[in-house]
C-alpha positions in Angstrom: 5.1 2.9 3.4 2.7 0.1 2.9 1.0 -0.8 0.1 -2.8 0.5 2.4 -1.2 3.9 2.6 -0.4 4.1 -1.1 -4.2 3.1 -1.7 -4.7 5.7 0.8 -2.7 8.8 -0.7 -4.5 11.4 -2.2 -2.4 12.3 -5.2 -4.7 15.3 -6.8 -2.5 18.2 -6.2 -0.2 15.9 -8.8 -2.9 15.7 -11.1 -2.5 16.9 -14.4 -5.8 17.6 -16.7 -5.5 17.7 -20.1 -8.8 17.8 -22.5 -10.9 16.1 -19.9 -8.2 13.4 -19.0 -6.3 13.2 -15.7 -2.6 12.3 -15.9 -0.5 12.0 -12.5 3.3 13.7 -12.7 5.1 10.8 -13.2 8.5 12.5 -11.3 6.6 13.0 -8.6 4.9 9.6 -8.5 8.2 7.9 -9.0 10.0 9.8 -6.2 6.8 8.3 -3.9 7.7 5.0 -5.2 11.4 5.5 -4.0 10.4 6.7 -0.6 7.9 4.2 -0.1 10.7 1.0 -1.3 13.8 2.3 -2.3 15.0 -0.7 -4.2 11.8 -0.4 -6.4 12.7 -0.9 -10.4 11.3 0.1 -13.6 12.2 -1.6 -16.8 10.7 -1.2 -20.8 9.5 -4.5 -22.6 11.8 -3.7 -26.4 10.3 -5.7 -29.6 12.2 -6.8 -32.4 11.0 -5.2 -35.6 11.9 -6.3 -39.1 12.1 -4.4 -41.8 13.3 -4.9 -45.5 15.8 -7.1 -46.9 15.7 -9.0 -43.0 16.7 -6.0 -41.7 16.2 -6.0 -37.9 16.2 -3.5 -34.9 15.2 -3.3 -31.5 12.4 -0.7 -30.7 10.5 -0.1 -27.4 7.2 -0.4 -28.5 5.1 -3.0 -30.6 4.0 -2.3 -34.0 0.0 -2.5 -34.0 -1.6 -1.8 -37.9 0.3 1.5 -38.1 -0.1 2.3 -34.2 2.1 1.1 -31.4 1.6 0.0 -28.0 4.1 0.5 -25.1 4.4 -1.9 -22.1 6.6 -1.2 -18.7 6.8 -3.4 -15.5 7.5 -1.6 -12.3 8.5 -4.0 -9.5 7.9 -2.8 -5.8 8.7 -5.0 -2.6 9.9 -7.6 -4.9 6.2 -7.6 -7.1 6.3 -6.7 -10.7 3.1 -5.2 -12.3 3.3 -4.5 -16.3 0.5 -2.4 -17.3 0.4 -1.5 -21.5 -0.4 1.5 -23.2 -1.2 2.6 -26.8 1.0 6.2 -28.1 -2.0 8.4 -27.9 -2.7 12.0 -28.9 -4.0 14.6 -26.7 -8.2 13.1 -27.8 -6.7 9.7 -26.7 -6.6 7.9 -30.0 -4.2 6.2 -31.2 -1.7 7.8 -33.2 -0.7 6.5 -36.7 3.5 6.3 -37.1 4.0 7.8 -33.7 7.2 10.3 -33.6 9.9 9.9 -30.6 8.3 12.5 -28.1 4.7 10.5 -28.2 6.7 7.1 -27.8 8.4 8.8 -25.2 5.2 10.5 -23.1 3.7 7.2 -23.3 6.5 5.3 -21.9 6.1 7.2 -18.9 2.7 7.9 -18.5 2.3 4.0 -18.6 5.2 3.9 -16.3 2.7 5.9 -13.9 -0.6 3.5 -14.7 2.4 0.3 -14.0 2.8 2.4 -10.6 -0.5 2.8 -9.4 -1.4 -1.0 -10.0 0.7 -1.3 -6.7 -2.1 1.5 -5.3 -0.5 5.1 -5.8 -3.2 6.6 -7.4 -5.0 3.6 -8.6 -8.6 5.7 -7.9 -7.7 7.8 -11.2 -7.9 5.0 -12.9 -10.8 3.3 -11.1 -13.1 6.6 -12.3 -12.4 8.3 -8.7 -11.5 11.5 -7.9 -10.6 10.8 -4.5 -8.7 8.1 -2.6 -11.0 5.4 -0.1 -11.9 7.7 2.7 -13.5 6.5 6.0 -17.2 6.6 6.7 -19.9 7.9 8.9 -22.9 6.2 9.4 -26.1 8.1 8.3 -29.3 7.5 10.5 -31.8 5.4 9.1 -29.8 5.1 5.7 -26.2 3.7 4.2 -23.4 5.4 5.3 -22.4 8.3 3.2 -18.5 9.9 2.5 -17.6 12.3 5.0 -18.1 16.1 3.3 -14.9 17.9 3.1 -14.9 21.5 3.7 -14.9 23.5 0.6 -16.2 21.5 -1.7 -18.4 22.9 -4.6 -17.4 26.3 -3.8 -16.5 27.5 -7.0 -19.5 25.9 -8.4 -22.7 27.9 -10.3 -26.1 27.3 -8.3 -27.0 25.7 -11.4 -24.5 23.1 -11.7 -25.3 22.2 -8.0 -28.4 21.4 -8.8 -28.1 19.9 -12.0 -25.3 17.2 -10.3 -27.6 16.8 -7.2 -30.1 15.2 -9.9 -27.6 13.7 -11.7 -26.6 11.6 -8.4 -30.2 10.8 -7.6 -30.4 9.8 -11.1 -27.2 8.0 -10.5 -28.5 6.2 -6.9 -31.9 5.2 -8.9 -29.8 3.4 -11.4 -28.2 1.2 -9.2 -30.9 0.1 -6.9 -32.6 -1.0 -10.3 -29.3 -2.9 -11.4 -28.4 -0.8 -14.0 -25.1 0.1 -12.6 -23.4 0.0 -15.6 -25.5 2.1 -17.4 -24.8 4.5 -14.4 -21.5 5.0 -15.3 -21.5 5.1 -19.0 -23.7 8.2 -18.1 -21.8 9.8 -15.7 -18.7 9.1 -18.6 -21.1 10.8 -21.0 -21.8 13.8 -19.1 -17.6 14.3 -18.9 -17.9 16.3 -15.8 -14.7 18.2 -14.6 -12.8 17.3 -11.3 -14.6 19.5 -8.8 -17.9 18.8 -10.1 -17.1 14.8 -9.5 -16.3 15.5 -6.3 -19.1 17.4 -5.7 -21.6 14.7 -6.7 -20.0 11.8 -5.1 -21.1 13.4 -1.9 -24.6 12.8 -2.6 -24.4 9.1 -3.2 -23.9 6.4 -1.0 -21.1 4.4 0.1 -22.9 1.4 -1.3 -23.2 2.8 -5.0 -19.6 4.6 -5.2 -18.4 1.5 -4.2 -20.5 0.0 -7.1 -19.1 2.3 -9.3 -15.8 1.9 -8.6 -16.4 -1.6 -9.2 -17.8 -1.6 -12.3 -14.8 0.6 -13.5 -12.6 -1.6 -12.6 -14.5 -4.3 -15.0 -14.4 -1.9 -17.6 -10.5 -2.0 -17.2 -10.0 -5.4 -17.1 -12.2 -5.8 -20.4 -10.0 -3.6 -21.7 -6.7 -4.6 -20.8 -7.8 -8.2 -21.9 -8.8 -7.1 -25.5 -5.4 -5.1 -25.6 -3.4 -8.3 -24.6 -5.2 -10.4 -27.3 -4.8 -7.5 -29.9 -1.0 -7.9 -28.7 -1.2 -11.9 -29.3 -2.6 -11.6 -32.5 0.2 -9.2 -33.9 2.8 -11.7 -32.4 0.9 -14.9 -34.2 1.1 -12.9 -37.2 4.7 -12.4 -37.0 5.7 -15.7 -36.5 
């Protein structure tokens, strides 16, 4: 499987949806790994921690002010990706003196982020709810996302119509610029799966696209402030 199909693969029957936050099965998403390169690897980043009287042991997370941060590197046709991820609680804070189980679930649910980096799933984290899809052109406009049958069906008339403004709200927003400020609404308005789905419909290639995009800055920013959080705590251990 290459890594274009992997982009490809929609994953959302693997979802799981806790408080507002999607997490893929990371047993299933491993075994898709295996199929796609059997000799694929997964391996934990350990940190020495010292404790009193020079005391020393090996843990597999790094101490951060009372929090701790995990890192794993999953290597697929012979490229490794690390991705790093704080021991959270189910609002997605960081949790002070973590126990085993949270170290645990968040060793493997950043095993599952390390994954999609090589494009299984990588949508959930790029604000998507569905994969890249292909495109019809629309006649005297962009080209749009191909509906899929179903879709909204289990939604209130109201909620229809509140996300069909929300998406012309959305559109209006990015041809002024203000992209960014697109998204940090549609973040606000912490719409469910179906609903996101729903609305994407109604915008553009162009602007999802845009979207996506400006996720993906969003993630960046944030994985470079975690690596220089992680630098400091090193500098200070030195």
């Amino acid at each position: 499987m290459s890594i274009e199909k992997l982009l490809s693969l929609n994953v959302n029957e693997h979802i799981e949806k806790k408080n507002n936050l999607s997490y893929l099965s990371w047993a299933w998403a491993w075994a898709e790994v295996l199929k796609a390169d059997p000799a694929a690897t997964w391996t934990l980043q350990t940190f020495e921690e010292h404790g009193q009287h020079g005391s020393k042991r090996t843990v597999p997370y790094m101490s951060i002010n009372g929090t701790a941060m995990v890192s794993v590197t999953v290597t697929m046709f012979g490229k490794p990706m690390t991705c790093h991820l704080p021991v959270m609680d189910y609002r997605n804070k960081a949790i002070q003196d973590p126990d085993a189980f949270a170290v645990n679930t968040a060793i493997m649910r950043c095993m599952t982020k390390a994954v999609s980096m090589h494009g299984l799933g990588l949508y959930i984290y790029a604000g998507e709810d569905l994969p890249e899809v292909a495109e019809v052109p629309r006649k005297g406009d962009a080209p749009i996302v191909t509906p899929r049958g179903g879709i909204g069906e289990d939604l209130l008339k109201e909620e229809k119509e509140f996300l069909r403004e929300l998406a012309d709200s959305v559109e209006a927003m990015h041809k002024t610029g203000n992209t960014a400020n697109a998204l940090s609404m549609l973040e606000e308005q912490e719409l469910e799966s179906d609903q996101k789905v729903y609305l994407f419909n109604f915008l553009q290639a162009s602007t999802r696209s845009a979207l996506k995009k400006q996720k993906e800055i969003q993630v960046e920013e944030m994985r470079i402030k975690e690596m220089e959080e992680i630098e400091k705590m090193q500098l200070k251990e030195i």
